[in-house]
PDB file of N, CA, C and O in Angstrom:
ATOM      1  N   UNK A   1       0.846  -1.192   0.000  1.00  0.00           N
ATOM      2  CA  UNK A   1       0.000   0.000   0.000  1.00  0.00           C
ATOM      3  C   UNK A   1       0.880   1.241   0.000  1.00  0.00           C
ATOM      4  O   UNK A   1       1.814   1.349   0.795  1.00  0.00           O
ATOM      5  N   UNK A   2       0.560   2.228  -0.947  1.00  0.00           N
ATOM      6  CA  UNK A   2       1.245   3.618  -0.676  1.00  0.00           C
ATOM      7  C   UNK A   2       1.134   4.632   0.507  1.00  0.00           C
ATOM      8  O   UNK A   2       0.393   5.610   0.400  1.00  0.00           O
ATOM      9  N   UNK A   3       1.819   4.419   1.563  1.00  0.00           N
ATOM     10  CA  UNK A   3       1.590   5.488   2.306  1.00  0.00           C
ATOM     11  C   UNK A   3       2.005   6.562   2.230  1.00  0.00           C
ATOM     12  O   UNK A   3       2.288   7.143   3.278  1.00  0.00           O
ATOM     13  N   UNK A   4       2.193   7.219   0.954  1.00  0.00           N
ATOM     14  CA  UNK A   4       2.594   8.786   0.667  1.00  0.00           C
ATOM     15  C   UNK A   4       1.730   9.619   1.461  1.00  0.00           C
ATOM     16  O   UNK A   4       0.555   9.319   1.673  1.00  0.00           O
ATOM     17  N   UNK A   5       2.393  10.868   1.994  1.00  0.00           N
ATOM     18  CA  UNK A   5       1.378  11.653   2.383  1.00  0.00           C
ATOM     19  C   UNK A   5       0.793  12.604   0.879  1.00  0.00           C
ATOM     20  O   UNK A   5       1.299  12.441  -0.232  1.00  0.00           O
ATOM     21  N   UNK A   6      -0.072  13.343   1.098  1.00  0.00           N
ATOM     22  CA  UNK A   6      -0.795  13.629  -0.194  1.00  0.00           C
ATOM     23  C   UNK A   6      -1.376  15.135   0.586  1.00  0.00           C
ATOM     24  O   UNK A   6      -2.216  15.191   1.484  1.00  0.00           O
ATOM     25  N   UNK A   7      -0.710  16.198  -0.005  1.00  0.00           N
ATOM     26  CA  UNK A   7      -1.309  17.896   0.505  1.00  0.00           C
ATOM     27  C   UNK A   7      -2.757  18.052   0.189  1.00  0.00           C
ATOM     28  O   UNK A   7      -3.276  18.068  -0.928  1.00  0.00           O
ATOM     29  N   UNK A   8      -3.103  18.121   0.900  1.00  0.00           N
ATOM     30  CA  UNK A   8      -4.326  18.700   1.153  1.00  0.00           C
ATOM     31  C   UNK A   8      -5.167  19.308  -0.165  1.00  0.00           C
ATOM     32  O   UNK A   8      -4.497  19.366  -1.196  1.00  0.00           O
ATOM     33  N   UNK A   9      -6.631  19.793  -0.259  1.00  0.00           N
ATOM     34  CA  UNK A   9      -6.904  20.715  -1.557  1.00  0.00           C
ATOM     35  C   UNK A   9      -7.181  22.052  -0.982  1.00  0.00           C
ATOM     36  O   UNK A   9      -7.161  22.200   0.240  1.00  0.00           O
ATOM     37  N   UNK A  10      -7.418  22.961  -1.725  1.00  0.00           N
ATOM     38  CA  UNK A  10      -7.968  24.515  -1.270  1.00  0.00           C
ATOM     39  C   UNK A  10      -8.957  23.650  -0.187  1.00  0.00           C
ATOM     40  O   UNK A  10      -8.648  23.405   0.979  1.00  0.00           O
ATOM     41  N   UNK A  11     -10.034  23.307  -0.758  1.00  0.00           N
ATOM     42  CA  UNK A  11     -11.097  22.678   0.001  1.00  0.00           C
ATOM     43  C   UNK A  11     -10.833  21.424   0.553  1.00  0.00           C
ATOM     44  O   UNK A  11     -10.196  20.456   0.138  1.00  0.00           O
ATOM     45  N   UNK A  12     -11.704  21.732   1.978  1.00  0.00           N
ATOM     46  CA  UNK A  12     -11.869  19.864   2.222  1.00  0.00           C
ATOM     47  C   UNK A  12     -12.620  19.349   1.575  1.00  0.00           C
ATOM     48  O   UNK A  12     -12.300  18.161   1.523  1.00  0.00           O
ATOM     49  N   UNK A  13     -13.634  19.569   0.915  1.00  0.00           N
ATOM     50  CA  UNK A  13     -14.529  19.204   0.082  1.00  0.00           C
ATOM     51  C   UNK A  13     -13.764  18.382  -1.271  1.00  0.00           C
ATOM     52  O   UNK A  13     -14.231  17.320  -1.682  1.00  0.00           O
ATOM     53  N   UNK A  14     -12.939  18.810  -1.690  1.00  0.00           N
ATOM     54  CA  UNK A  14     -11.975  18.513  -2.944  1.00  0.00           C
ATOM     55  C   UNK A  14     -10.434  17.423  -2.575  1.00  0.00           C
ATOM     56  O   UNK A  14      -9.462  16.973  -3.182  1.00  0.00           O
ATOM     57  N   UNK A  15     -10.881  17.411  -1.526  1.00  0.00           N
ATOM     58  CA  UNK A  15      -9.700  16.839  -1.376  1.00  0.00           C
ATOM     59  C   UNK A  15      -9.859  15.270  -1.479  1.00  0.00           C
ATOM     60  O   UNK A  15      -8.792  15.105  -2.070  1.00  0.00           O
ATOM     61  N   UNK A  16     -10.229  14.334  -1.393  1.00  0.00           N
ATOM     62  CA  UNK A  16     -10.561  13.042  -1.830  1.00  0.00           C
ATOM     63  C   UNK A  16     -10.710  13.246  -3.605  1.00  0.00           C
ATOM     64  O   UNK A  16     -10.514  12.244  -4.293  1.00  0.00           O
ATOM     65  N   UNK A  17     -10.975  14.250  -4.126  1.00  0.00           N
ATOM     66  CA  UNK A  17     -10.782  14.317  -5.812  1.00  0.00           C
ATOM     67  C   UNK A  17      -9.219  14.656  -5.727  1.00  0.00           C
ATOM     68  O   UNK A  17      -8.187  14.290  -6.289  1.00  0.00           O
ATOM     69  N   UNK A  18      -9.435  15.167  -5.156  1.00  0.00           N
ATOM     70  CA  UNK A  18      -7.153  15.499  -5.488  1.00  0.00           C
ATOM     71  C   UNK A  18      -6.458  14.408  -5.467  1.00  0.00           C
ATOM     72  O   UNK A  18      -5.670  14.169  -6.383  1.00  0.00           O
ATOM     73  N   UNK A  19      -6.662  13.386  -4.210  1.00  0.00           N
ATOM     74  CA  UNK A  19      -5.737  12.441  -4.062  1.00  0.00           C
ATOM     75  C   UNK A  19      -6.014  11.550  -5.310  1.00  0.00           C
ATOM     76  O   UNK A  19      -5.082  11.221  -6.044  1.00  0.00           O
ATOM     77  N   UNK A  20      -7.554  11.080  -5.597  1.00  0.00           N
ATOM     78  CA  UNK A  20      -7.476  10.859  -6.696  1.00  0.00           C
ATOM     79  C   UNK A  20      -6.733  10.755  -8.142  1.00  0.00           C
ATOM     80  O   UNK A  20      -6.111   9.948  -8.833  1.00  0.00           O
ATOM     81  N   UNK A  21      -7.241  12.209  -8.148  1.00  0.00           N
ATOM     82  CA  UNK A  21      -5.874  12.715  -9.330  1.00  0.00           C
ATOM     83  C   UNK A  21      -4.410  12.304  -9.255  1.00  0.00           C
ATOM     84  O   UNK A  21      -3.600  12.249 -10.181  1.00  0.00           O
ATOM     85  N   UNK A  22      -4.270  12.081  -8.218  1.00  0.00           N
ATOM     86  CA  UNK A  22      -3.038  12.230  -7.728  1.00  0.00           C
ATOM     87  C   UNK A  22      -2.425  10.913  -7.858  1.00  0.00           C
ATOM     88  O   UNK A  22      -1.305  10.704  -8.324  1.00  0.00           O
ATOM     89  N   UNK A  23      -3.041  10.254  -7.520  1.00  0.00           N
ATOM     90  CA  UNK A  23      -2.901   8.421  -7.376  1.00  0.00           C
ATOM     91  C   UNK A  23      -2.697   8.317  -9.101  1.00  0.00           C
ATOM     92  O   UNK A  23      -1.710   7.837  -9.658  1.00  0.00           O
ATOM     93  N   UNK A  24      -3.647   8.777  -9.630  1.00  0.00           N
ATOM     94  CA  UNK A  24      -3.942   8.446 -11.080  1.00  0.00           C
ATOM     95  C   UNK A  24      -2.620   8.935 -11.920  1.00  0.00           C
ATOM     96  O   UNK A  24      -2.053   8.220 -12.747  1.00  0.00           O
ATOM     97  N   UNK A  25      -2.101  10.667 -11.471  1.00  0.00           N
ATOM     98  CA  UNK A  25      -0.938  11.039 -12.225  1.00  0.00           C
ATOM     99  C   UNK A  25       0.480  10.548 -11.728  1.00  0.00           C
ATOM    100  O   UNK A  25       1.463  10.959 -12.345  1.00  0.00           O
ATOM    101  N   UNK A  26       0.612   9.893 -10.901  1.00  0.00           N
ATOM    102  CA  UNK A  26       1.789   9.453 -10.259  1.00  0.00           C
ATOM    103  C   UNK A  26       2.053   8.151 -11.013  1.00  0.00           C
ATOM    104  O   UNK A  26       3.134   7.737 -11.434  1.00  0.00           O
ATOM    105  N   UNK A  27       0.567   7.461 -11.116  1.00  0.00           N
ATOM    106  CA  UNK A  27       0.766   6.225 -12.018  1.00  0.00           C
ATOM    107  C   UNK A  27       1.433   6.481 -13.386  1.00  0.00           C
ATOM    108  O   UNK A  27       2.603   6.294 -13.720  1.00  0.00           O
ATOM    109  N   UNK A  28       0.316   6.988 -14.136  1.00  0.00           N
ATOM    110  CA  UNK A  28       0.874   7.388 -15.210  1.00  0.00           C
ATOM    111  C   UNK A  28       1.930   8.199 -15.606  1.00  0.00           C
ATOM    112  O   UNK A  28       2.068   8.228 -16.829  1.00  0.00           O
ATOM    113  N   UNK A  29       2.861   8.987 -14.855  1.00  0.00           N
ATOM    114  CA  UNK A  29       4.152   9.095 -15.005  1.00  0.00           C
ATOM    115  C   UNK A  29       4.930   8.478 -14.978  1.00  0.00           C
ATOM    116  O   UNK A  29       5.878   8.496 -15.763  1.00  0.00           O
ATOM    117  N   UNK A  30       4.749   7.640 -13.938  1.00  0.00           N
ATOM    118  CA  UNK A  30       5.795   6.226 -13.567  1.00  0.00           C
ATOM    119  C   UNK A  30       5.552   5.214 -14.708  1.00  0.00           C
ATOM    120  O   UNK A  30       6.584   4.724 -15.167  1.00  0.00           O
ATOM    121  N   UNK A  31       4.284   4.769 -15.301  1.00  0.00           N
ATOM    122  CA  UNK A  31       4.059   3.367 -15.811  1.00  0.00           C
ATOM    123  C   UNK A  31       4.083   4.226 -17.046  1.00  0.00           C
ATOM    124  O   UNK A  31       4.991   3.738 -17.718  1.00  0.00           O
ATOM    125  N   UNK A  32       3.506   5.376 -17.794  1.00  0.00           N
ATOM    126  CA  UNK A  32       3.175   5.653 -19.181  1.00  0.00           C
ATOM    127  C   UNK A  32       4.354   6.579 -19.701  1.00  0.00           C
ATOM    128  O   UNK A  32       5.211   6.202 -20.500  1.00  0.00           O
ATOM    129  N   UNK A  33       4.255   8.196 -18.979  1.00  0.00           N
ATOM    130  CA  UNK A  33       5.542   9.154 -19.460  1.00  0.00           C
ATOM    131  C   UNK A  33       7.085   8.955 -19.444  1.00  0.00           C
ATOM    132  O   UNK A  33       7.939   9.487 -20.153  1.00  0.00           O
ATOM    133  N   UNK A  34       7.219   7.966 -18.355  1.00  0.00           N
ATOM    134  CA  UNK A  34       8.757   8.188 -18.398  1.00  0.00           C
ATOM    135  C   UNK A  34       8.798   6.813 -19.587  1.00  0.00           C
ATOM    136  O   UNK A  34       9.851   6.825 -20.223  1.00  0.00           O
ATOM    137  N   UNK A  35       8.255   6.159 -19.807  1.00  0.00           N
ATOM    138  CA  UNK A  35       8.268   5.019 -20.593  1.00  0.00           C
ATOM    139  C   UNK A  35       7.978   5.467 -22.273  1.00  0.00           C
ATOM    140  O   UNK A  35       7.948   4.716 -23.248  1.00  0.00           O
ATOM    141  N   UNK A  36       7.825   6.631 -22.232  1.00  0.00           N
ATOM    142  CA  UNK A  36       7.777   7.253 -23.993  1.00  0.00           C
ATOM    143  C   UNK A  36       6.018   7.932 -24.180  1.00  0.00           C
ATOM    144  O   UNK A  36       5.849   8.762 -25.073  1.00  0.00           O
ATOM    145  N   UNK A  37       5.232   7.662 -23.609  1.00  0.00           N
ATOM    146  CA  UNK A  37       3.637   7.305 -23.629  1.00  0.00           C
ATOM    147  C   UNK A  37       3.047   8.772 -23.181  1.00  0.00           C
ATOM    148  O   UNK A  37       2.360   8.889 -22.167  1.00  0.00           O
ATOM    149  N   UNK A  38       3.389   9.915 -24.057  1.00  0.00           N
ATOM    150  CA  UNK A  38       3.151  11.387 -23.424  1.00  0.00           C
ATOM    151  C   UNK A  38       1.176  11.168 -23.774  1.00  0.00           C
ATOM    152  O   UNK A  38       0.568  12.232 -23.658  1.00  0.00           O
ATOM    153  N   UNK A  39       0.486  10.203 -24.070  1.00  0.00           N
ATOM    154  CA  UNK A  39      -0.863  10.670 -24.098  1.00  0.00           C
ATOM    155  C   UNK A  39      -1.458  10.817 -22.351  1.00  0.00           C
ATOM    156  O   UNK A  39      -1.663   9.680 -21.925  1.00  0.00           O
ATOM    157  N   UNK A  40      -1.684  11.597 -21.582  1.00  0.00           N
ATOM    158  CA  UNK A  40      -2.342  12.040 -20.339  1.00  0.00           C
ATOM    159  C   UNK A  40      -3.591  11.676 -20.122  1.00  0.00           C
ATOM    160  O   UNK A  40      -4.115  11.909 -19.033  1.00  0.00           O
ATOM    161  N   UNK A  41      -4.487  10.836 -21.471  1.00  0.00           N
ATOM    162  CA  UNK A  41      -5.899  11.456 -21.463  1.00  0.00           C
ATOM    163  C   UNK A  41      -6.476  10.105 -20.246  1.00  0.00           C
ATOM    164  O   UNK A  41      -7.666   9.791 -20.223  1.00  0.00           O
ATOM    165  N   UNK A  42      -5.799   9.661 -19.633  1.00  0.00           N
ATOM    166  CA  UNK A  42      -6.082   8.144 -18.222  1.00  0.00           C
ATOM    167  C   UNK A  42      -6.792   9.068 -17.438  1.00  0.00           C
ATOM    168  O   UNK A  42      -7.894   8.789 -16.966  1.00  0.00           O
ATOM    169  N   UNK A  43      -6.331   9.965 -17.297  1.00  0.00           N
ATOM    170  CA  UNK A  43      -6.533  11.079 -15.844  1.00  0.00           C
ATOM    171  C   UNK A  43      -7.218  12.355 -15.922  1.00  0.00           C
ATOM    172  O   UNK A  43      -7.037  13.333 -15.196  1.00  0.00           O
ATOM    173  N   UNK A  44      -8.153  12.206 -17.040  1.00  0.00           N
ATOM    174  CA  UNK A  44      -8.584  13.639 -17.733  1.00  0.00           C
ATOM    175  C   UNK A  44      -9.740  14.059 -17.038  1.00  0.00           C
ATOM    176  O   UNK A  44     -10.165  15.163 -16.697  1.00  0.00           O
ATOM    177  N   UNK A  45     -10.263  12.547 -16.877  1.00  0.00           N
ATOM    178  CA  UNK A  45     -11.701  13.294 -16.105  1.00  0.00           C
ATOM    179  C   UNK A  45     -12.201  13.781 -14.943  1.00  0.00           C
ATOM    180  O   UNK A  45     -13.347  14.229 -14.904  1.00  0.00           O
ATOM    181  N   UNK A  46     -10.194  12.247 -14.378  1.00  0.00           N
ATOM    182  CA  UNK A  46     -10.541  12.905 -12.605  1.00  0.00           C
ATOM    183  C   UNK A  46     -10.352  14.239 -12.142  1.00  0.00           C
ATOM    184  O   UNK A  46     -10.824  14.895 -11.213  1.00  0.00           O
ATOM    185  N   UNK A  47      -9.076  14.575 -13.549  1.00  0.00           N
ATOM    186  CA  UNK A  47      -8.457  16.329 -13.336  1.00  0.00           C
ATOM    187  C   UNK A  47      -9.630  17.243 -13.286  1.00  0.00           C
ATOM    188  O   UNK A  47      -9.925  18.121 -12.475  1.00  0.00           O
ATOM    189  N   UNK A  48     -10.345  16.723 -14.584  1.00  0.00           N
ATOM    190  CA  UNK A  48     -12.115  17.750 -14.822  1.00  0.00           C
ATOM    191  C   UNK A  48     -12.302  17.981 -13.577  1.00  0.00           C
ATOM    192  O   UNK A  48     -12.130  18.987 -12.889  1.00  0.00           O
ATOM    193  N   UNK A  49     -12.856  16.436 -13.248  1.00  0.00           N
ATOM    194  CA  UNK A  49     -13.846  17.148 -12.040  1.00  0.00           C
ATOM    195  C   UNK A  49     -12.897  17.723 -10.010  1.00  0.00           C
ATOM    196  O   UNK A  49     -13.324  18.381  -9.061  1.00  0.00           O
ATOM    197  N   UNK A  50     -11.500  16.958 -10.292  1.00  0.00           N
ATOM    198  CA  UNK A  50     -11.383  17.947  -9.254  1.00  0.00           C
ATOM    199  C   UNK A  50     -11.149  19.382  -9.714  1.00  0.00           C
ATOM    200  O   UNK A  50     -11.101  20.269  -8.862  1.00  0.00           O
ATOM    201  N   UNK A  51     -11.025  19.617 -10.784  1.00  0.00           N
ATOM    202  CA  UNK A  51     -10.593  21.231 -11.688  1.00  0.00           C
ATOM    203  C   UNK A  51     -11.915  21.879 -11.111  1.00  0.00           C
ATOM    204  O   UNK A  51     -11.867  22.963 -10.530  1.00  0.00           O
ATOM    205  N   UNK A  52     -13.173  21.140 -11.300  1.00  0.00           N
ATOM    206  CA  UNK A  52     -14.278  21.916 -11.130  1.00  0.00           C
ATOM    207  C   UNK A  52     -14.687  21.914  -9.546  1.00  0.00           C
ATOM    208  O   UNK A  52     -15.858  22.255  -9.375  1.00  0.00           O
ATOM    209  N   UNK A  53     -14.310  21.749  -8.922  1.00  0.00           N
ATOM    210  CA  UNK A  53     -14.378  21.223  -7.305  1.00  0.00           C
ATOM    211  C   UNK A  53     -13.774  22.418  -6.861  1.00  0.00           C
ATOM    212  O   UNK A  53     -14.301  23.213  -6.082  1.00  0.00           O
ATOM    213  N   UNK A  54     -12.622  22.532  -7.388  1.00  0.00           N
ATOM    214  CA  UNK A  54     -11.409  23.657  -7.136  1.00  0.00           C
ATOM    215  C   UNK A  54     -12.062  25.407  -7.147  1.00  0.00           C
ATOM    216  O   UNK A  54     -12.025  26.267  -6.267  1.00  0.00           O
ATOM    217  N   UNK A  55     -12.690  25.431  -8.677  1.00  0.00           N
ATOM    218  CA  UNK A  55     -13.106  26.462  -9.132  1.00  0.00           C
ATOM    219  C   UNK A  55     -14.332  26.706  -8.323  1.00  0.00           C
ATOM    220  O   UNK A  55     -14.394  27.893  -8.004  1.00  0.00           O
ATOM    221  N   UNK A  56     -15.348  25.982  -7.871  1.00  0.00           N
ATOM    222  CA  UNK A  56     -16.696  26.172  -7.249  1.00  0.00           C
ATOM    223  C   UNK A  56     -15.752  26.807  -5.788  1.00  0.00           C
ATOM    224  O   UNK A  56     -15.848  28.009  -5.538  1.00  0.00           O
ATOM    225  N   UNK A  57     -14.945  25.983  -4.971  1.00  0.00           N
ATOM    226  CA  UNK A  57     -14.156  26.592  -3.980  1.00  0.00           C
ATOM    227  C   UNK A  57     -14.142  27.654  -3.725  1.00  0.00           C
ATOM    228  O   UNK A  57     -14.643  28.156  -2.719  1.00  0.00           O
ATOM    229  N   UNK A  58     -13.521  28.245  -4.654  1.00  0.00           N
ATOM    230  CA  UNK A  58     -12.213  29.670  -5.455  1.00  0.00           C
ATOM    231  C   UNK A  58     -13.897  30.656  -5.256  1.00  0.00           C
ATOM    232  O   UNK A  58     -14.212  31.487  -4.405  1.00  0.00           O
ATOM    233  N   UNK A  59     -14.397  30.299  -6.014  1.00  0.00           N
ATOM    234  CA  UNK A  59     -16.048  30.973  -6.187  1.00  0.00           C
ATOM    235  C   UNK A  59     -16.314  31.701  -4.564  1.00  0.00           C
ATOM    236  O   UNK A  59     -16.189  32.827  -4.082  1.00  0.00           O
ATOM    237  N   UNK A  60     -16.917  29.813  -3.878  1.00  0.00           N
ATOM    238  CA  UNK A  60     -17.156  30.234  -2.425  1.00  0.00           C
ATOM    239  C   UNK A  60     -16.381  31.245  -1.322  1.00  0.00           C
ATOM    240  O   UNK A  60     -16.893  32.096  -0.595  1.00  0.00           O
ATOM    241  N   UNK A  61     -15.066  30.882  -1.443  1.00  0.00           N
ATOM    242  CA  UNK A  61     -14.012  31.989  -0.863  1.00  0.00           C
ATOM    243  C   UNK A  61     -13.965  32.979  -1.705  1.00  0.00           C
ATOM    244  O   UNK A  61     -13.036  33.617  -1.209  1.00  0.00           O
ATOM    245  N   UNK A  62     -14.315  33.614  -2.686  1.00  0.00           N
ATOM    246  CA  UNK A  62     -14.196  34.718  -3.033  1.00  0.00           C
ATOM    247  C   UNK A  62     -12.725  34.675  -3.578  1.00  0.00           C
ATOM    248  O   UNK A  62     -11.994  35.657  -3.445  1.00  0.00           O
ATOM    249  N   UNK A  63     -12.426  33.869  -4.011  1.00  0.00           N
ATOM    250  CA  UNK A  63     -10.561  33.748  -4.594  1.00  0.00           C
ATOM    251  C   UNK A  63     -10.839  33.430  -6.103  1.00  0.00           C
ATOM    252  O   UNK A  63     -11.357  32.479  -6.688  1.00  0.00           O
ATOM    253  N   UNK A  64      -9.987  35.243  -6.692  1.00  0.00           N
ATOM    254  CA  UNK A  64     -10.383  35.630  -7.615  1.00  0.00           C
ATOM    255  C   UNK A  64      -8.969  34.472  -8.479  1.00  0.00           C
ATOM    256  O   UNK A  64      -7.890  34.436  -7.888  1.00  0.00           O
ATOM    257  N   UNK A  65      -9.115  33.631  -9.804  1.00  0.00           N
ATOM    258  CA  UNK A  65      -8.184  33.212 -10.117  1.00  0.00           C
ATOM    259  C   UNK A  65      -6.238  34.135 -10.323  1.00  0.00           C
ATOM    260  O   UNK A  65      -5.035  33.994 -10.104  1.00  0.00           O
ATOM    261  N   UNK A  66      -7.210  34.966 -10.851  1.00  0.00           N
ATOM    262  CA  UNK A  66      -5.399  36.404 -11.335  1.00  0.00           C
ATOM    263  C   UNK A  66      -4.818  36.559  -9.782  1.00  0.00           C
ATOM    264  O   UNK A  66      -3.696  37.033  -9.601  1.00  0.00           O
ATOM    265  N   UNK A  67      -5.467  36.226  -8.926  1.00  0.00           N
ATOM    266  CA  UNK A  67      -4.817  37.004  -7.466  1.00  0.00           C
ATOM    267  C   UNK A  67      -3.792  35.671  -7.183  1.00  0.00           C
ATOM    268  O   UNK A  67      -2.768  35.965  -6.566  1.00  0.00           O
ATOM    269  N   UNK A  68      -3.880  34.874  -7.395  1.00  0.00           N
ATOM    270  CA  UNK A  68      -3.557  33.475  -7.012  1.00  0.00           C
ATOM    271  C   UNK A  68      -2.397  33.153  -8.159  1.00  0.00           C
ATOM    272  O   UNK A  68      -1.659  32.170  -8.093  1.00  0.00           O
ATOM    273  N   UNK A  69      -2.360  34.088  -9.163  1.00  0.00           N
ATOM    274  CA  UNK A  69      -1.249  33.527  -9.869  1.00  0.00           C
ATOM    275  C   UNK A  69      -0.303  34.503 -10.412  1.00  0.00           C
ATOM    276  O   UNK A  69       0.304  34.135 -11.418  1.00  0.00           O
ATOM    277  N   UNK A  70      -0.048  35.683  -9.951  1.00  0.00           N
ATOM    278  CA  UNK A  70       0.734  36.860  -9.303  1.00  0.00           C
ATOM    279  C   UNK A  70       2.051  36.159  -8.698  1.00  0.00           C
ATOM    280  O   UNK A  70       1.962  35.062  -8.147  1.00  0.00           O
ATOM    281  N   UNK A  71       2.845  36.600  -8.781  1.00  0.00           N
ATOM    282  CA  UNK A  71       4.363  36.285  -8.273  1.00  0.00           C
ATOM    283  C   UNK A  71       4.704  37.153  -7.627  1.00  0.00           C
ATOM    284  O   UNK A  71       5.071  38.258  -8.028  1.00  0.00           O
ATOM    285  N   UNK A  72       4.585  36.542  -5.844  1.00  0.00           N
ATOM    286  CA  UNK A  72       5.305  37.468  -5.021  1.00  0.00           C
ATOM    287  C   UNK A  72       6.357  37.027  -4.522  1.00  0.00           C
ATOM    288  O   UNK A  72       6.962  37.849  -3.834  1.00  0.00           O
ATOM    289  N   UNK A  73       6.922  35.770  -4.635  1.00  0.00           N
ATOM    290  CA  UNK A  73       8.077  35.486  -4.095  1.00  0.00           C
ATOM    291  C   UNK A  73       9.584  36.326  -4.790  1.00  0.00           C
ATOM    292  O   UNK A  73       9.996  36.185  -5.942  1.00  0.00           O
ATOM    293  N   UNK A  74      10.209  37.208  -3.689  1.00  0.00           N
ATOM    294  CA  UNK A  74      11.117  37.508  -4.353  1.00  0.00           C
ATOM    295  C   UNK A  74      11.070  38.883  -4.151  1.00  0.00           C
ATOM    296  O   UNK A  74      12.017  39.635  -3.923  1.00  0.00           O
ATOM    297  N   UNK A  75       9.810  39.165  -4.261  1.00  0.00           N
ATOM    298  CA  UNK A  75       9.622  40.555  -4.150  1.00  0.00           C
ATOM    299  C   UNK A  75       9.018  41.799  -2.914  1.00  0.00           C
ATOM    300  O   UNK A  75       8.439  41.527  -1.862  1.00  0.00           O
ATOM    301  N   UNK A  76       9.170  42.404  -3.141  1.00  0.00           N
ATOM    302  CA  UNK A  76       8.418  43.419  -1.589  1.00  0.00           C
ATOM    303  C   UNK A  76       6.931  42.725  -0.609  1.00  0.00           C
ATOM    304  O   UNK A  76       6.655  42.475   0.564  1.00  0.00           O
ATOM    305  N   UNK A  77       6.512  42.672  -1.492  1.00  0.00           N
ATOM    306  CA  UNK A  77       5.213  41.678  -1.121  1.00  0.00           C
ATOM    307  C   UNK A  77       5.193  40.536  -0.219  1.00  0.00           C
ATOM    308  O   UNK A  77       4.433  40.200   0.690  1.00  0.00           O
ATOM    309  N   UNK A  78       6.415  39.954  -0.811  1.00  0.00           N
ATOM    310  CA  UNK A  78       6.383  38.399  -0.239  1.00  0.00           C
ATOM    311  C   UNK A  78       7.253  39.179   0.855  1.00  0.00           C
ATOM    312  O   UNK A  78       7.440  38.296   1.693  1.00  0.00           O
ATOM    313  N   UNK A  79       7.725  40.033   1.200  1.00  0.00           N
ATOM    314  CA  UNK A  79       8.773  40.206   2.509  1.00  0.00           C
ATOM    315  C   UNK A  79       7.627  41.154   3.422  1.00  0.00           C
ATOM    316  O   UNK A  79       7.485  40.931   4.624  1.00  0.00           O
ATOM    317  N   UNK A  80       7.113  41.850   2.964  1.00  0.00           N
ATOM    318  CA  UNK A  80       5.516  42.767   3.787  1.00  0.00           C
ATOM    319  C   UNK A  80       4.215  42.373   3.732  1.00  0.00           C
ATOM    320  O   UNK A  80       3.598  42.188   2.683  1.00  0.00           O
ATOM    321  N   UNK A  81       3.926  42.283   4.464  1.00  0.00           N
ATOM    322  CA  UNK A  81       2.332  41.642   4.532  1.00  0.00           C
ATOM    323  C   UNK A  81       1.279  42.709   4.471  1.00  0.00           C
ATOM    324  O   UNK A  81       1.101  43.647   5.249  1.00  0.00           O
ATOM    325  N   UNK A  82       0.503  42.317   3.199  1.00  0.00           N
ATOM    326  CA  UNK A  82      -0.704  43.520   2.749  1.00  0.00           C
ATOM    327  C   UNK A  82      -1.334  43.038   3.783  1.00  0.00           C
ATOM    328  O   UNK A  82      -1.392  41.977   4.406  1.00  0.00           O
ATOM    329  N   UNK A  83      -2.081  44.739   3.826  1.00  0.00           N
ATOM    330  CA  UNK A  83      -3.286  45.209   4.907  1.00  0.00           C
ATOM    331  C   UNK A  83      -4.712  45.629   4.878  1.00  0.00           C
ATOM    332  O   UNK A  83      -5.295  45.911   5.925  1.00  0.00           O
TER     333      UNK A  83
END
């Protein structure tokens, strides 16, 4: 049995779809990509629906996608904490 630990999702709600995904893309890197086999589409639907799990989340918290993908490491931001 894999006892990897596995991070959490935004949501607890999403998080049993993550590990999912997760189980599913770990496979298929190991058994399909590193072996020549770049088709992804094994894991497409679990990605869908935790993708959409994620986004309903993002919705509920009010977490606008652009805010979340901003780069503050490195910069003033990431050393001061907005107020």
């Amino acid at each position: 049995m894999d006892r990897r630990e596995h991070m959490n999702s935004l949501a607890d709600s999403c998080s049993d779809f993550k590990k999912q995904y997760d189980t599913c893309f770990n496979t298929w890197f190991s058994d399909k990509f590193l072996k020549g086999d770049t088709n992804d589409s094994m894991c497409a639907s679990l990605f869908n629906v935790y993708q959409q799990c994620v986004k309903n989340a993002m919705k509920e918290q009010k977490i606008e996608l652009h805010d979340v993908q901003i780069n503050h490491l490195e910069t003033d931001k990431e050393k001061t904490p907005q107020s």
